[in-house]
N, C-alpha and C positions, 0 to 999 in steps of 0.2 A: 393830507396827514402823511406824516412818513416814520418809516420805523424800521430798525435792523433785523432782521428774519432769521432766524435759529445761527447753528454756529457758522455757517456757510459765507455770514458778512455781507450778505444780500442787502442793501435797501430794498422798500416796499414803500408804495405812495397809493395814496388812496383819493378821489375826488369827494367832497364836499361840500356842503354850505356853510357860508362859515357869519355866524353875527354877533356885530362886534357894536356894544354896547362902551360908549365916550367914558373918558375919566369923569370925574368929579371933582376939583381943587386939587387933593395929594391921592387920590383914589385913581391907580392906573386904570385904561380900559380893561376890558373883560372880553376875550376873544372865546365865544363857542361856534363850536361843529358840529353839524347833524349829517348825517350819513345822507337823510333823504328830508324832504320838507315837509314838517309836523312829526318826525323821529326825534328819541329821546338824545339832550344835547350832551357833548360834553367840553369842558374848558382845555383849552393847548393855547399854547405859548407861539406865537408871530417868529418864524425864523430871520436873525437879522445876520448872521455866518459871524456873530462875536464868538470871539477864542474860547468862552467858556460854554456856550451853545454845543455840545456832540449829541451826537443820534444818543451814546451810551447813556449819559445822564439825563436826559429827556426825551422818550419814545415819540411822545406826542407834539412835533412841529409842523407848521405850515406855514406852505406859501400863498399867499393872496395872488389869485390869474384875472385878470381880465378878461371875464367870457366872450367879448364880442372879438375882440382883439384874438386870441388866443382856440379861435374855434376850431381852425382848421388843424392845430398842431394835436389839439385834447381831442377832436373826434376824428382822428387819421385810427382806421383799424390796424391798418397794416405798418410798420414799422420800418426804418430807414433799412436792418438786415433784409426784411422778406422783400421791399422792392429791391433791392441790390440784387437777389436770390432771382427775382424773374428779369431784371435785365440779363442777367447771367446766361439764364435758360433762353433769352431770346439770341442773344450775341451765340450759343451754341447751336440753335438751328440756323442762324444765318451763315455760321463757320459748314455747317455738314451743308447747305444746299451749297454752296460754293465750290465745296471740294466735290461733289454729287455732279453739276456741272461742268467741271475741269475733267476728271475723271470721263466724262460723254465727250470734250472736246479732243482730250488728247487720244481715245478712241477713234476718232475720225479723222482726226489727223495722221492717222497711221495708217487710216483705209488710204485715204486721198498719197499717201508717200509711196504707200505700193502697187497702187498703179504705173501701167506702163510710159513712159513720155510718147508722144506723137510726133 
């Protein structure tokens, strides 16, 4: 279920069960959502991205996922910014041991310069 969040222009998407009971001759189907199984249902409209479809004139869209298919994307906690965020942190301590090491070689390099030749 997806819906525009105060004036800010957010989407918001919500996971669901969604049961979708067949047309009849000229009777569309009938798409409800429960929040949780055996919660109270309620009817939303199948998003198809037709022109007249916007979040503004219908709060209440969804998308149909394929839970087996789609498992690892809906149950990833963490999100493509926070792994970004610890490659980040990792690529900065491999920069500080680097320079941490360089820093001890060019040290020794300087003992080993001032000594005397033989």
């Amino acid at each position: 279920m997806a819906s525009r969040s105060g004036d800010n222009d957010q989407l918001v998407g919500s996971l669901g069960l969604l049961e979708i009971t067949p047309g009849e001759g000229e009777n569309p189907a009938v798409v409800r959502l429960r929040q949780s199984r055996g919660g109270p249902a309620i009817e939303v409209e199948p998003y198809a991205a037709a022109e007249e479809q916007t979040i503004e004139n219908n709060p209440h869209f969804v998308l149909q996922l394929d839970g087996a298919t789609s498992r690892g994307v809906l149950a990833d906690q963490m999100g493509a910014f926070g792994k970004y965020l610890l490659e980040i942190r990792d690529l900065k301590q491999l920069v500080d041991s680097t320079i941490e090491i360089q820093g001890r070689l060019e040290q020794a390099l300087g003992t080993i310069a001032s000594l005397e030749q033989v």
